[in-house]
Residue, then its C-alpha position, 0 to 999 in steps of 0.5 A: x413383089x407384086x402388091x396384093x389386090x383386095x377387090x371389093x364387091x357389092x351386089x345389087x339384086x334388082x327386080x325391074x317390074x314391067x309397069x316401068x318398061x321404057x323408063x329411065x330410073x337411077x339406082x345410087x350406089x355407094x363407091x368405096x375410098x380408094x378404089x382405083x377401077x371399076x367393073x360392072x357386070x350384070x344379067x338378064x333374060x334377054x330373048x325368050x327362045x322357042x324350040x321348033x321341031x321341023x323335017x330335019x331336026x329342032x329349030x331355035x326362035x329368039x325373040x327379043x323382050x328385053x333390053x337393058x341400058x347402061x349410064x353413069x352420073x357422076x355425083x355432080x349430076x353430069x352423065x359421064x359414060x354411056x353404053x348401049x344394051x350390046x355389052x353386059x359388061x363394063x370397066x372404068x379406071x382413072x386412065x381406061x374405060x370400056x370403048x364406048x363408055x365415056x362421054x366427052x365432058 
């Protein structure tokens, strides 16, 4: 028989103002005892799109206003993982993390 999981989820909603654009900022959180994994999800507007009409039909215009990196410190201090904005999700356990994310250290 297969134990049962009881997964664990904390929601952080956040609102990053535009006058900090460009900096880095920490948001600690909590990790309960006995967590044996890790995953991260998170949301955002992107790209602000801008249908077109044209000759034949609509054209979609993407333009890019924002971006949105990922880091993880360790509770010593020591930055243990990394990723780019390319991923909008992210997992860490004991033997497994997200290709990517974790540091040599």
């Amino acid at each position: 028989m297969k134990p049962e999981t009881n997964p664990t989820r904390m929601q952080i909603p956040l609102f990053i103002d535009h006058s900090r654009q460009g900096t880095y900022f920490t948001l600690p959180f909590k990790m309960p005892a006995n967590i044996e994994s890790f995953f991260l999800t998170y949301s955002y507007k992107r790209h602000a799109e801008t249908e077109i009409q044209v000759e034949h039909g609509n054209f979609t215009s993407r333009k890019e206003v924002n971006i949105v990196d990922l880091g993880l410190i360790a509770p010593d201090g020591r930055q243990v993982g990394a990723s780019g904005s390319d991923k909008t999700s992210i997992s860490i356990s004991e033997l497994h993390a997200t290709r990517a994310t974790i540091l040599a250290g």
